[in-house]
C-alpha positions in Angstrom: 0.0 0.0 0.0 1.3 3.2 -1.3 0.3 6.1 0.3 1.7 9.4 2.1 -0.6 11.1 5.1 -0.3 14.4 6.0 -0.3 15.4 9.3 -3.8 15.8 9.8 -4.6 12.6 8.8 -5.7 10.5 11.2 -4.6 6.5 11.5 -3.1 5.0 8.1 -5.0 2.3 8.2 -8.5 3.4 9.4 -8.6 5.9 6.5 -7.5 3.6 3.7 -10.2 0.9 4.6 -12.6 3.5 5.0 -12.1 4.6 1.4 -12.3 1.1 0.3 -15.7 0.6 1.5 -16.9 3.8 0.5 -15.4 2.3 -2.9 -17.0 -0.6 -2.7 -20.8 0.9 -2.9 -19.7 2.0 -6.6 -19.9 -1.4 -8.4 -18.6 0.2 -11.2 -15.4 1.1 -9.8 -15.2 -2.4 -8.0 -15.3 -3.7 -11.8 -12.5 -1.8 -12.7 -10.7 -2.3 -10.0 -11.2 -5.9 -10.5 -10.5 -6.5 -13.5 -8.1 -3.5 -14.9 -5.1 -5.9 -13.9 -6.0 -8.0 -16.4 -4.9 -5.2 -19.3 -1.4 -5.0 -17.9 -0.8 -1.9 -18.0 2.4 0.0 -16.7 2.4 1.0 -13.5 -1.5 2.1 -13.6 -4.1 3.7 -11.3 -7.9 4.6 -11.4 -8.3 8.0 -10.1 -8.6 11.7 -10.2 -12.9 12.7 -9.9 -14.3 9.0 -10.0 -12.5 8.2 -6.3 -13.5 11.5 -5.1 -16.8 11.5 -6.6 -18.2 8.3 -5.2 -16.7 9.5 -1.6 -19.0 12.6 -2.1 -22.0 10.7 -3.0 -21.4 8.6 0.0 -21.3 10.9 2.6 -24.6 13.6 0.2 -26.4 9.9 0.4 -26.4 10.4 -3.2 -26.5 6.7 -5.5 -22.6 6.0 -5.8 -22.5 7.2 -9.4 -24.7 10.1 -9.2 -22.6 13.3 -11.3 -19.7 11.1 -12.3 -18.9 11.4 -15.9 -16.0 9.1 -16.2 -13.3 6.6 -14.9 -10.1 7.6 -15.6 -7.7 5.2 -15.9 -3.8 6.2 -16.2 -0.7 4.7 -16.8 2.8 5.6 -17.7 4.8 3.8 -20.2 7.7 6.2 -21.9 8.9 3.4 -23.8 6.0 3.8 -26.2 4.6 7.6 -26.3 2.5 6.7 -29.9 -1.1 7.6 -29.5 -1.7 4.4 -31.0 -1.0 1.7 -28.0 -2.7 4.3 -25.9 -5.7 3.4 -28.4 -5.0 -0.3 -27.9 -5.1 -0.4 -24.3 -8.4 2.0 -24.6 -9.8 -0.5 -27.2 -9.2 -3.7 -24.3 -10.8 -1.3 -21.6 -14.0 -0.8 -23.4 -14.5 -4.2 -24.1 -14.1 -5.1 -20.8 -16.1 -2.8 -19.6 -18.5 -2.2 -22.3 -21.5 -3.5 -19.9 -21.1 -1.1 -17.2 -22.1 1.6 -19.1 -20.5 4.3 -18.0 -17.0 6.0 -19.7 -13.8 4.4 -18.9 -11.1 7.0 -20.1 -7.6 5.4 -20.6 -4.6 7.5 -20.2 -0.8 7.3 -20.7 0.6 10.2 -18.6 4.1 9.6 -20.4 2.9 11.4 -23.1 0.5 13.8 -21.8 2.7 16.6 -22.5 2.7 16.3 -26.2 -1.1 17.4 -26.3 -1.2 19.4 -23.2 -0.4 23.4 -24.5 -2.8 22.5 -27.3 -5.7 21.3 -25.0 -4.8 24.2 -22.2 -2.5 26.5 -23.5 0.5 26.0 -22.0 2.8 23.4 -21.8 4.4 21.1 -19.3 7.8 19.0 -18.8 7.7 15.1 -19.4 6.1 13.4 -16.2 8.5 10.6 -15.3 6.3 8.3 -13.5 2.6 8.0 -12.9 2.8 9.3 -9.2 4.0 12.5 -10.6 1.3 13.0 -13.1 -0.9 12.6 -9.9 0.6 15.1 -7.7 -0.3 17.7 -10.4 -3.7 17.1 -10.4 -5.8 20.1 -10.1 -7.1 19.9 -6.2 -5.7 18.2 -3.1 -9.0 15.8 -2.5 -8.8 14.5 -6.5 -5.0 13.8 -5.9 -5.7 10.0 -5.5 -5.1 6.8 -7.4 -6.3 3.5 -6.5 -5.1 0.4 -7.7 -5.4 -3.7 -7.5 -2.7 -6.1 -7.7 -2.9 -9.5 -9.6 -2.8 -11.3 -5.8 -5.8 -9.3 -4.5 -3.6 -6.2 -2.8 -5.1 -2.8 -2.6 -2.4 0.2 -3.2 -3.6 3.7 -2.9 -1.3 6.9 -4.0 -2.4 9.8 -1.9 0.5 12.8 -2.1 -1.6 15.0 -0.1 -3.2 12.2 2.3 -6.8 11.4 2.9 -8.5 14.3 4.9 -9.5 17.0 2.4 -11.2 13.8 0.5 -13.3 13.0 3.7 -14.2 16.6 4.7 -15.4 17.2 1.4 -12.6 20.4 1.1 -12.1 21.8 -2.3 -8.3 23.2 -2.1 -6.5 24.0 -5.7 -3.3 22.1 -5.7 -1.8 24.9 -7.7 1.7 22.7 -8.9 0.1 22.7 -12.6 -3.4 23.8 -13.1 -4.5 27.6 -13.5 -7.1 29.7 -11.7 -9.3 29.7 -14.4 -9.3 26.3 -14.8 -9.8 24.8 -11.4 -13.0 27.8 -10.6 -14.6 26.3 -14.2 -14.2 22.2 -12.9 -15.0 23.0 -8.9 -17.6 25.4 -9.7 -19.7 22.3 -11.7 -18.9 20.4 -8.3 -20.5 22.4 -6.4 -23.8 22.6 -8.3 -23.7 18.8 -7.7 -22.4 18.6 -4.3 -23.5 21.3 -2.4 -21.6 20.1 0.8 -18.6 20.2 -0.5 -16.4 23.8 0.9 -15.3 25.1 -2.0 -12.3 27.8 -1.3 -10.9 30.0 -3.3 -7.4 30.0 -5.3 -6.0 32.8 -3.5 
């Protein structure tokens, strides 16, 4: 198990199975999670709003997939950057998880920076593993992947820990994202999740 608390976090271990059974109610994540091993895929995670989302819905007593619009999957490979064998790997995902319903996004964060100015404006360095792309995710509580190992394990990455995610805090991690950018996607969340305490980038 991967994963580095802050010092408001309370015990390591209470907070990671809490977020697994909060995990757990969203059989669609539980699917992935199952069976995203099978795709072998480098060094992946399922993350970013899905994780958060479901957490949200939990403690709103919203249905687990209630505002979710997708399930990002990510990887890093930098031995192949080629849009194409990201389209492979996307082409196995929505097979597999064709019957869910719901859109299963598949990402290699290796080569995230060769689209990135063009998408936002501005570009970015390489990210050298899949961690990294994390901790440059656009607010502290979304800053989570979640992963399954072929033996049954359970790893989470959490850079900024656990407690934002739980208190339903919306901080901007500003390491990559702009102003702009994180008051356009939080102010959507908060239409959906009127709990959540929004604050602002300054």
């Amino acid at each position: 198990m991967s994963y580095r608390p802050t010092g408001h976090d309370g015990d390591l271990t209470r907070e990671v199975d809490r977020l697994r059974e909060y995990l757990s109610r969203n059989q669609v994540i539980a699917e992935i999670l199952q069976k995203a091993p099978s795709l072998a895929m480098a060094n992946w995670y399922l993350g970013a709003g899905c994780i958060a989302q479901t957490v949200w819905n939990f403690l709103h007593g919203f249905e687990p997939t209630f505002g979710i619009k997708d399930y990002d999957l990510v990887y890093h490979d930098a031995s192949d950057l080629s849009l194409e064998a990201q389209t492979r790997y996307l082409g196995r995902a929505n097979e597999l998880f064709d019957h869910l319903h719901a859109a299963v996004e598949v990402q290699n964060e290796a080569r995230v920076h060769l689209w990135y100015a063009g998408h936002f404006g501005y570009e970015i360095a390489p990210y050298q593993s899949v961690e990294a792309a994390i901790n440059s995710w656009p607010t502290t509580a979304t800053c989570v992947g979640v992963r399954t190992t072929s033996g049954g394990g359970w790893q989470v990455y959490a850079p900024f820990g656990l407690s934002d995610l739980f208190g339903m805090i919306v901080r901007p991690n500003k390491l990559q994202i702009t102003r702009q950018l994180y008051e356009a996607k939080t102010e959507r969340w908060a239409r959906l999740w009127p709990k959540l305490q929004r604050l602002p980038w300054d």
